[in-house]
C-alpha positions in Angstrom: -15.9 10.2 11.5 -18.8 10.0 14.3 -16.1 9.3 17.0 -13.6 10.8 18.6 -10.0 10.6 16.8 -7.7 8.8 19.0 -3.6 9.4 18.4 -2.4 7.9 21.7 -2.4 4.5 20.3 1.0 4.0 18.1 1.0 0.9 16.4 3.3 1.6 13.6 5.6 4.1 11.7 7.1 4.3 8.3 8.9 6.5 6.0 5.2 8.6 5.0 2.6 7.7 7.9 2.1 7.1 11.7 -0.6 4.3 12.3 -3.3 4.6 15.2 -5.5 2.0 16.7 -8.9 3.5 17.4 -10.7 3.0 20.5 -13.1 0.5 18.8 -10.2 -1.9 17.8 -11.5 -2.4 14.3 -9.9 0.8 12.6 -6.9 2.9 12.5 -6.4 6.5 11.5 -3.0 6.8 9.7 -1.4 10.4 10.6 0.1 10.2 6.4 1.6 12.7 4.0 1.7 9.6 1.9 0.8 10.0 -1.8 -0.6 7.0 -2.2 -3.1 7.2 0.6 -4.2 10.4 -1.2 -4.8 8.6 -3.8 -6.3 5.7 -2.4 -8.9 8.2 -0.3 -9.3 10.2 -3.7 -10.8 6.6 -5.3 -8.1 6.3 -7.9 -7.5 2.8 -6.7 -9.6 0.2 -7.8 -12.0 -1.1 -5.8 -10.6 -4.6 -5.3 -10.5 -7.4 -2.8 -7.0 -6.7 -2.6 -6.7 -3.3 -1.6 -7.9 -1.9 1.6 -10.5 1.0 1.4 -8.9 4.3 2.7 -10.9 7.2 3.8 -10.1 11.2 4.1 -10.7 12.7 7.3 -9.1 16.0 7.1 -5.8 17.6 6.5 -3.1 14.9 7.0 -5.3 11.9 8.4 -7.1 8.5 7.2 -9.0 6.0 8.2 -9.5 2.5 7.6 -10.3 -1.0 8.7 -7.6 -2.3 11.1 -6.0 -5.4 9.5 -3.7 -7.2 12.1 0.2 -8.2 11.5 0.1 -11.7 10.6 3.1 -13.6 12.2 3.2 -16.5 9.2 0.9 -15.1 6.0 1.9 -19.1 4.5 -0.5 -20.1 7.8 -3.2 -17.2 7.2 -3.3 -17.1 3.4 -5.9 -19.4 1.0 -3.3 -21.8 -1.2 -3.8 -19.5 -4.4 -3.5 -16.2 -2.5 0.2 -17.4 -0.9 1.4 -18.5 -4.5 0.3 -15.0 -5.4 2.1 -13.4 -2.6 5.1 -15.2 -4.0 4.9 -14.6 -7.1 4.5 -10.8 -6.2 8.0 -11.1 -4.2 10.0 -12.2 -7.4 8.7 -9.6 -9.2 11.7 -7.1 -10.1 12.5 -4.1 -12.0 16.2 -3.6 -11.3 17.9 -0.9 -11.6 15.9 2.2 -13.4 18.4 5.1 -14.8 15.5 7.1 -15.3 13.4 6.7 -12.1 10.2 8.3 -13.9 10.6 5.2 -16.3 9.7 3.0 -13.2 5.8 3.5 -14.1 6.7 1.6 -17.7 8.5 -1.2 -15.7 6.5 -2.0 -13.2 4.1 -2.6 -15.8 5.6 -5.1 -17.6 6.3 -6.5 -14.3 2.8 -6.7 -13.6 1.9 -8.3 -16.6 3.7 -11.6 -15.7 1.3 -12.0 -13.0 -0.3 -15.1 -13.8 -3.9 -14.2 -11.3 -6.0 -12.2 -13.6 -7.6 -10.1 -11.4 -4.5 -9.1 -9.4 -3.0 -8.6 -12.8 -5.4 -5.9 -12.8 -5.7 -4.7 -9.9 -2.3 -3.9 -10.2 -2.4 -1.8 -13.1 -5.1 -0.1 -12.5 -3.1 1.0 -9.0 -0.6 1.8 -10.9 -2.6 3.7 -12.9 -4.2 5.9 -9.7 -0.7 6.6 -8.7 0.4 8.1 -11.8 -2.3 10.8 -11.2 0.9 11.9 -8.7 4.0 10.7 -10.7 5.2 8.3 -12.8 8.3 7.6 -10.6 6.2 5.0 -8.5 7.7 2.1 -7.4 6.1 -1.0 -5.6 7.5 -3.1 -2.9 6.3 -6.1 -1.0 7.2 -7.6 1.7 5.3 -9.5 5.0 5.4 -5.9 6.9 3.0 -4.2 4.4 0.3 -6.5 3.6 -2.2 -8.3 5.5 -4.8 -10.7 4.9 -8.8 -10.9 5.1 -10.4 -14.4 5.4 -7.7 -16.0 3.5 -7.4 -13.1 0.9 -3.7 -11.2 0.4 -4.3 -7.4 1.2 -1.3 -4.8 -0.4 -1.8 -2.3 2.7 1.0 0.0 1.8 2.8 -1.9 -1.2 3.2 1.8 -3.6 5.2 4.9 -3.4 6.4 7.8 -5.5 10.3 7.3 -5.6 10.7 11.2 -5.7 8.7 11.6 -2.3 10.2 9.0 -0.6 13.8 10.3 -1.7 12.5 13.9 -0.6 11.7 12.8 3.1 14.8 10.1 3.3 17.2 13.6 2.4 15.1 16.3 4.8 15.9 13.2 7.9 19.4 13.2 6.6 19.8 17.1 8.3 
């Protein structure tokens, strides 16, 4: 990164990663022990309109394009791209006795995506993530995506079940 790393500039926090705005307005470093961002930086995502592109800078930090909250994603979504955000919202595993099953499930899951190409750009995420588990476990919801010109973008829609539970247990203490 050619410019200075900026961490004054809080815009967000979750269970795995603090987000910065960088002084140029147009990206953020994410301060993440996330998995998935690993994995996203390692290039085990596929490279797909609907994922962002997540770079490592070093140690526990990322960059990548800032994509702004979108107070109505029906408003800022392309027709086809909001019936594929809804879709992605019905989209259930229930309950999993066998968390590292959730890989197998969310598969078939996927599969009933009707959009081809987010069909498979969701399994080949899924398949990226289970270079770090196979508990993974995928949730959307209008706090982690985005859009681009009309496009639905899964900003932080993945996690590893046994990391999240890790952290969620360590804050219990």
């Amino acid at each position: 990164m050619n410019s200075q790393i900026n961490l004054t500039n809080k815009i967000g926090k979750g269970l795995f990663s603090t987000c910065y705005l960088q002084d140029d307005k147009k990206t953020v470093v994410l301060k993440s022990t996330d998995y998935i961002k690993e994995c996203m930086a390692m290039g085990w995502f596929p490279s797909s309109k609907y994922f962002p592109i997540v770079e490592h800078i070093k140690d526990d930090l990322f960059k990548m394009k800032y994509y702004k909250k979108v107070s109505s994603l029906k408003a800022a979504l392309n027709l086809n791209q909001y019936e594929i955000y809804k879709e992605l919202r019905s989209l259930n595993v229930g309950y999993i006795k066998n968390p590292y099953n959730l890989m197998d499930a969310w598969r078939a899951e996927f599969n009933k995506v009707s959009n081809i190409a987010m069909r498979k750009a969701l399994n080949n995420a899924l398949d990226g993530c289970g270079n770090y588990g196979t508990d993974i476990h995928f949730e959307i919801s209008p706090r982690n995506v985005s859009t681009n010109n009309g496009n639905l973008i899964l900003l932080d829609c993945f996690f590893i079940k046994s990391q999240a539970d890790k952290i969620r247990t360590k804050k219990n203490y």
